[in-house]
C-alpha positions in Angstrom: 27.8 132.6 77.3 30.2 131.5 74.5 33.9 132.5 74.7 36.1 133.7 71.7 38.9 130.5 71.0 39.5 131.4 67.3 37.9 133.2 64.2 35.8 130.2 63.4 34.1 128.9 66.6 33.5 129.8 70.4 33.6 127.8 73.4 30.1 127.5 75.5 30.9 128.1 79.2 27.0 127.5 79.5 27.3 124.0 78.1 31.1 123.1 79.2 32.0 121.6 83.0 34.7 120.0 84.7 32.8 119.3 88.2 32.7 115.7 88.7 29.4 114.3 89.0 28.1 111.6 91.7 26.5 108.6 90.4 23.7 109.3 88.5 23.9 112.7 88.6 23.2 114.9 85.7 24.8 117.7 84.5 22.0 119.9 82.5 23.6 123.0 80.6 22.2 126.2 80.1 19.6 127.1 76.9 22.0 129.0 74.4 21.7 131.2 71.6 23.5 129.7 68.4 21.6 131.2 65.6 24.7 132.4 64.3 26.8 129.0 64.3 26.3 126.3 62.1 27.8 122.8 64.2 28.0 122.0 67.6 30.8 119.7 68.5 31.2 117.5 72.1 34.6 116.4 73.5 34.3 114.1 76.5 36.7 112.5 78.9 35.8 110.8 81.9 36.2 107.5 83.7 32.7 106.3 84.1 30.1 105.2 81.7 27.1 107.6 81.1 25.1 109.1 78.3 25.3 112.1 76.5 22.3 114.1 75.1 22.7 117.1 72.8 19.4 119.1 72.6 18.0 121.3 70.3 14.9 123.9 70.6 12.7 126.5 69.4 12.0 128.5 72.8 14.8 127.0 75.2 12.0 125.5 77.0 10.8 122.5 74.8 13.9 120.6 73.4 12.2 118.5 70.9 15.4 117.2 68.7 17.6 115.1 71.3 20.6 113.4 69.9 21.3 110.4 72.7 25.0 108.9 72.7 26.0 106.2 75.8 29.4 106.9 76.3 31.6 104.2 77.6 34.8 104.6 79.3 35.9 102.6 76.3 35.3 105.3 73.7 35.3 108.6 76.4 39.2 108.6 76.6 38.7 112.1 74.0 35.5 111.1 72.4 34.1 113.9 70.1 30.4 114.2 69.2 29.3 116.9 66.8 25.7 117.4 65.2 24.0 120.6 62.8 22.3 123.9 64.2 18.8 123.5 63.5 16.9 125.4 66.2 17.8 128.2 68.0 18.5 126.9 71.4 20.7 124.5 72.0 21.9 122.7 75.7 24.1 119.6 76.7 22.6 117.3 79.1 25.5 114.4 80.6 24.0 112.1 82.6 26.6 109.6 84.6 26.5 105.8 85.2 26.3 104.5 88.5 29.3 105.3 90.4 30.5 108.6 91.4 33.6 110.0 88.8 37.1 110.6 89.1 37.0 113.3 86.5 34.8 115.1 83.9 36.3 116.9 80.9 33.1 118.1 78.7 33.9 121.4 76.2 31.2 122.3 73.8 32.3 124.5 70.7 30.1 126.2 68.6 31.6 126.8 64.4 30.7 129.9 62.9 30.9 127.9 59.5 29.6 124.5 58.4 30.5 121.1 58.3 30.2 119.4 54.3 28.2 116.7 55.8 25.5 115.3 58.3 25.8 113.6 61.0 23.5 111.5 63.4 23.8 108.1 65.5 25.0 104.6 63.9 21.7 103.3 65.5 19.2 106.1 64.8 16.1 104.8 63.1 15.8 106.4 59.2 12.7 107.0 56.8 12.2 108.3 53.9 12.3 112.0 54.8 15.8 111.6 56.6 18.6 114.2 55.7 20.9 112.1 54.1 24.9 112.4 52.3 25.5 110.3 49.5 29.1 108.9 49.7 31.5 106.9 48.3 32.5 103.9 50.6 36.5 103.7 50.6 36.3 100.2 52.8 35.2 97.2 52.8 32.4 97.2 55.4 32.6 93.6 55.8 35.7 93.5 56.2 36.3 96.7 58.3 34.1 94.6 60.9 36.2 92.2 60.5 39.1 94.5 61.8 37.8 95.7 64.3 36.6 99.0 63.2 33.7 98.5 64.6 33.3 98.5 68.1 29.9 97.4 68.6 29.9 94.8 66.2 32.3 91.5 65.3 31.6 89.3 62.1 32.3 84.9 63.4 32.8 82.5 60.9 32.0 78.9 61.5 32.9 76.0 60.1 32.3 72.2 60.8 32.5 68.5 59.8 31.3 64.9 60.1 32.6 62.2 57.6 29.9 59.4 58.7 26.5 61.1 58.4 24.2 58.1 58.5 21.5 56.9 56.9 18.1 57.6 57.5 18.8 59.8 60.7 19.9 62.6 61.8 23.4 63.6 63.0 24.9 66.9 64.6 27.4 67.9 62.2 31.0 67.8 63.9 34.3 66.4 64.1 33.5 64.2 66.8 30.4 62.4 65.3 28.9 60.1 64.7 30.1 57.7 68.0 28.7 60.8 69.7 26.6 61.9 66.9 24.7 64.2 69.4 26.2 67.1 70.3 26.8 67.4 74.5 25.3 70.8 75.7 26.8 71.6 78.9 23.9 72.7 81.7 26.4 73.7 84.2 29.3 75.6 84.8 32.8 73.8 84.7 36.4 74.6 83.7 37.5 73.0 80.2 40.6 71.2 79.5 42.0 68.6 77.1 40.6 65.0 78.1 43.4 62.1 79.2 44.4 59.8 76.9 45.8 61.4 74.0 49.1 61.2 71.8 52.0 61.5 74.1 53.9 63.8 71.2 50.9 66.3 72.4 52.8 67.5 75.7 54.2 70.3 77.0 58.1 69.5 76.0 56.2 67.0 72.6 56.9 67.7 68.9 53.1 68.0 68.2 50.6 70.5 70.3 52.2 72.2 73.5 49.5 74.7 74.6 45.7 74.5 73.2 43.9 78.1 73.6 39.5 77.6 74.3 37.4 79.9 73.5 34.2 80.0 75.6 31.2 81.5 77.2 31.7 82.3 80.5 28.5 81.6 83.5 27.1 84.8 82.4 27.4 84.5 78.6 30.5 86.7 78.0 33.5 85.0 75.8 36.8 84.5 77.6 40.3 82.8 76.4 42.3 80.7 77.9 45.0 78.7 77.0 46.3 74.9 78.3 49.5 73.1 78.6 49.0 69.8 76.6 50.2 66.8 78.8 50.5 64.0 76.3 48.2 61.2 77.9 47.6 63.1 80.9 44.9 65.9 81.0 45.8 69.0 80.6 45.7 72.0 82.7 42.4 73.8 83.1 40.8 77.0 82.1 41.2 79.7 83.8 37.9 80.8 85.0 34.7 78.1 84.3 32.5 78.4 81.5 28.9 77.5 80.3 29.4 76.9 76.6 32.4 76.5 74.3 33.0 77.8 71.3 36.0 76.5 70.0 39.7 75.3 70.3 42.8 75.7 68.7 46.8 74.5 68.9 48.4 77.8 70.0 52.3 76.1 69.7 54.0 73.2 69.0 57.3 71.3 69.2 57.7 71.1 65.3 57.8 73.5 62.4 54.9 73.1 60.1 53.0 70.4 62.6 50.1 70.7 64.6 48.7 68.1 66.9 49.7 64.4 66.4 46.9 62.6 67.6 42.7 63.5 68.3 42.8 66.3 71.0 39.0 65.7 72.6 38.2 68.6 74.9 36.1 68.0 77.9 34.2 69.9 80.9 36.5 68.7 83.9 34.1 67.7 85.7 31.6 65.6 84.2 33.6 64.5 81.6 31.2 65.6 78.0 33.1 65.9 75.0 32.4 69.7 73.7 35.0 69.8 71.0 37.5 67.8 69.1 40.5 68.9 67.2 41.5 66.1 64.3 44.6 64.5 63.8 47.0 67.0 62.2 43.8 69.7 61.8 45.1 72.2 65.0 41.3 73.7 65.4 37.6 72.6 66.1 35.3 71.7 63.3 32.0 71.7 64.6 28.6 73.7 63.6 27.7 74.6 67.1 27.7 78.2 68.3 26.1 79.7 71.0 25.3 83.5 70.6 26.9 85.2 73.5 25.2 88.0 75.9 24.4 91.3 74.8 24.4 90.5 71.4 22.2 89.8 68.4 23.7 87.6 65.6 22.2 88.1 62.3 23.1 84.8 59.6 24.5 86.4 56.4 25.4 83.1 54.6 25.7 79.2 55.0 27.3 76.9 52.8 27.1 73.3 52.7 29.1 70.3 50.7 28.1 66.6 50.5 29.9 63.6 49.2 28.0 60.5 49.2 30.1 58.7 47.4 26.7 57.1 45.9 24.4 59.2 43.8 22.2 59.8 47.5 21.3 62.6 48.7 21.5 64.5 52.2 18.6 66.5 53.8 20.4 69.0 56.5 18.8 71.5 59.2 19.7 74.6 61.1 18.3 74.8 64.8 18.5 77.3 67.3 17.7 76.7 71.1 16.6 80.4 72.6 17.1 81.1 76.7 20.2 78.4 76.4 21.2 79.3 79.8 17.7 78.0 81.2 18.2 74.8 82.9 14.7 74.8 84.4 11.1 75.1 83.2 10.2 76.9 81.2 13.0 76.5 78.5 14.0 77.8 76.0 12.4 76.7 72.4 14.1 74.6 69.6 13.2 76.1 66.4 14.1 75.8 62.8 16.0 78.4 61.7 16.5 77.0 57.5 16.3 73.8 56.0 17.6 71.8 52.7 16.7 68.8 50.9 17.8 66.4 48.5 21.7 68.2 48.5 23.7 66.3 46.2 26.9 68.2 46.2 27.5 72.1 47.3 24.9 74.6 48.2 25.3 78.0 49.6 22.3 80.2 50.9 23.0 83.8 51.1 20.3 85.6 52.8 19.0 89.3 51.9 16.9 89.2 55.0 19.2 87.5 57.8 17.4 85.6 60.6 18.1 87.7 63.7 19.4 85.1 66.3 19.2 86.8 69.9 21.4 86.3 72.4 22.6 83.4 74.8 20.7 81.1 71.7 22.4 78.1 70.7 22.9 77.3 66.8 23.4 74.2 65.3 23.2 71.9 61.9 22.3 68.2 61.7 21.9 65.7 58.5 20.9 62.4 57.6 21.8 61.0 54.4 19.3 59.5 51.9 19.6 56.3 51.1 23.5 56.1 51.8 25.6 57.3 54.9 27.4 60.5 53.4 30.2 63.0 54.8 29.2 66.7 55.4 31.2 69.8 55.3 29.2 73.4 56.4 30.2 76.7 57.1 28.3 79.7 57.8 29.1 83.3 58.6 27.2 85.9 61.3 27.5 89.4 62.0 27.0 90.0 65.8 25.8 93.1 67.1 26.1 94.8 70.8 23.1 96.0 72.0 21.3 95.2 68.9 17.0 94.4 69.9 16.2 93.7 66.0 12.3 94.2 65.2 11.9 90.8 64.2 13.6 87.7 65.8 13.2 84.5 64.6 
């Protein structure tokens, strides 16, 4: 039955609860009446993940329009979910994750008037015949997902740099090439740290770098940050936890205003000893094209852009690879594939795509290039949109 709150909605007791639930137990609400409401709304508190259904039907017996939401303990601390009356029945089902709760807040209000616009799920699939609002967007999307304004979704820009790309063969394109023109994929899991014999300025009481924070994938694909103390020609101190892949580095302090690192930071797995990233004299971050896509996300390529200097009138032919199942160190690997391709660059090229290549997860990403008749130097960048959860229709 709904209960009187206010001249303008009702609160279910049919579809509200505060019993906790055991693990994945479901809490199924009662078939109500709400041909004379126009919205629904959801609020939600609890300390366990799960997944909310609000159902809609004809006969209360045959709920044909489900609206599915997970709700992580991320987003339940008040989430509010709210959709349109279209059917005469309506019922909440809460299903909860796999341990038993500590508490479950769920209300359900139904509004005598209506909403001024439509809602439905980021996610859910539209065609043509989809109810639709036409608005005017305030934001920046782009840059809002920059900001963090999207929770299930980061934008990564990446940027990298060799000054000796040879002639007439390929080279990875970063700082560190081309006396290690290769780039070292690590196939097990170590700590990082900054390799022994750098500038002695680069310590912990120097004038250049003090601490270095590394960015990396973790054993199962999940970014973590950690951040070394700098011990001139000494190795540093090590990550906290080990890690599979690196993603990049970067002078966190220093011992001078306006200064960075005074000499070639090389970072290494402790371990074995390959170089995964360099930082440049004076440069304070990583400049290398590698990236490695981390788990539970798809990254789709919005843009690259690429600038040659020969110093001759040659040219440079460059590729983009990706390396799927990265994390498989035994047969059957994962595939190298091209991802794009450009010939004959003379000076700067950007490709902007209106389809991106959908890059799936733990999938390495890199560029290499070979310079035509002359060794060159080549700067790229490139910018992704990753997405949590994402399973797009068409990988490449």
């Amino acid at each position: 039955m709904a209960h009187p709150i206010g001249p303008h909605a009702d609160m279910s007791e049919k579809n509200s609860t505060i019993g906790t639930l055991a693990a994945s137990a479901v809490f199924t609400g009662q078939p109500e009446d709400v041909l004379e409401y126009a919205h629904v709304t959801i609020f939600i508190d609890t300390d366990v993940d799960g997944s909310l259904s609000m159902e809609q039907s004809t006969d209360g017996t045959n709920w044909d329009r489900k609206k599915v939401i997970p709700i992580t303990v991320s987003e339940a601390t008040g989430a509010i979910h709210s959709l349109e009356v279209v059917s005469k029945y309506f019922r909440t089902v809460y299903t909860n994750g796999s341990t038993i709760q500590t508490h479950l807040r769920l209300q359900t209000l139904l509004h005598h008037t209506a909403k001024s616009f439509i809602t439905s799920s980021s996610n859910e699939v539209i065609n043509q015949e989809s109810d639709v609002q036409l608005v005017r967007t305030t934001n920046d999307p782009a840059l809002d997902i920059t900001r963090g304004l999207n929770s299930d979704r980061f934008s990564f820009h990446r940027f990298g740099f060799n000054g000796t790309i040879p002639n007439g063969s390929y080279a990875d394109v970063w700082s560190y090439g081309p006396s290690d023109a290769t780039y070292n994929w690590p196939t097990t899991d170590e700590t990082f740290r900054v390799k022994a014999g750098g500038n002695a300025a680069d310590a912990a009481a120097g004038v250049g770098a003090r601490t270095v924070t590394i960015i990396y994938l973790d054993a199962n694909g999940d970014e973590q940050t950690s951040t070394v103390t700098t011990a001139g020609a000494g190795a540093s101190t090590e990550t906290a936890t080990a890690g599979r892949r690196f993603i990049r580095a970067y002078v966190a302090t220093s011992g001078t205003i306006n200064f960075s690192n005074t000499g070639q930071i090389l970072i290494e797995n402790t371990s074995t000893g390959l170089i995964v990233g360099s930082i440049e004299i004076q440069t304070g971050i990583t400049q290398m094209s590698m990236y490695t896509v981390p788990a539970g996300y798809t990254a789709y390529l919005k843009r690259v852009h690429m600038q040659v200097a020969t110093g001759t009138n040659k040219d440079v032919d460059a590729r983009m690879w990706q390396r799927t199942n990265a994390y498989t160190i035994a047969a059957p690997f994962g595939v190298k594939r091209l991802v794009h391709q450009w010939t004959a660059l003379a000076t700067d090229k950007e490709s902007v795509f209106e389809s991106p290549p959908a890059i799936a997860e733990k999938t390495d990403i890199w560029i290499e290039a070979q310079g035509n008749g002359a060794a060159s130097a080549v700067a790229i960048d490139y910018d992704l949109i990753l997405v949590k959860g994402d399973t797009p229709r068409s990988p490449q």
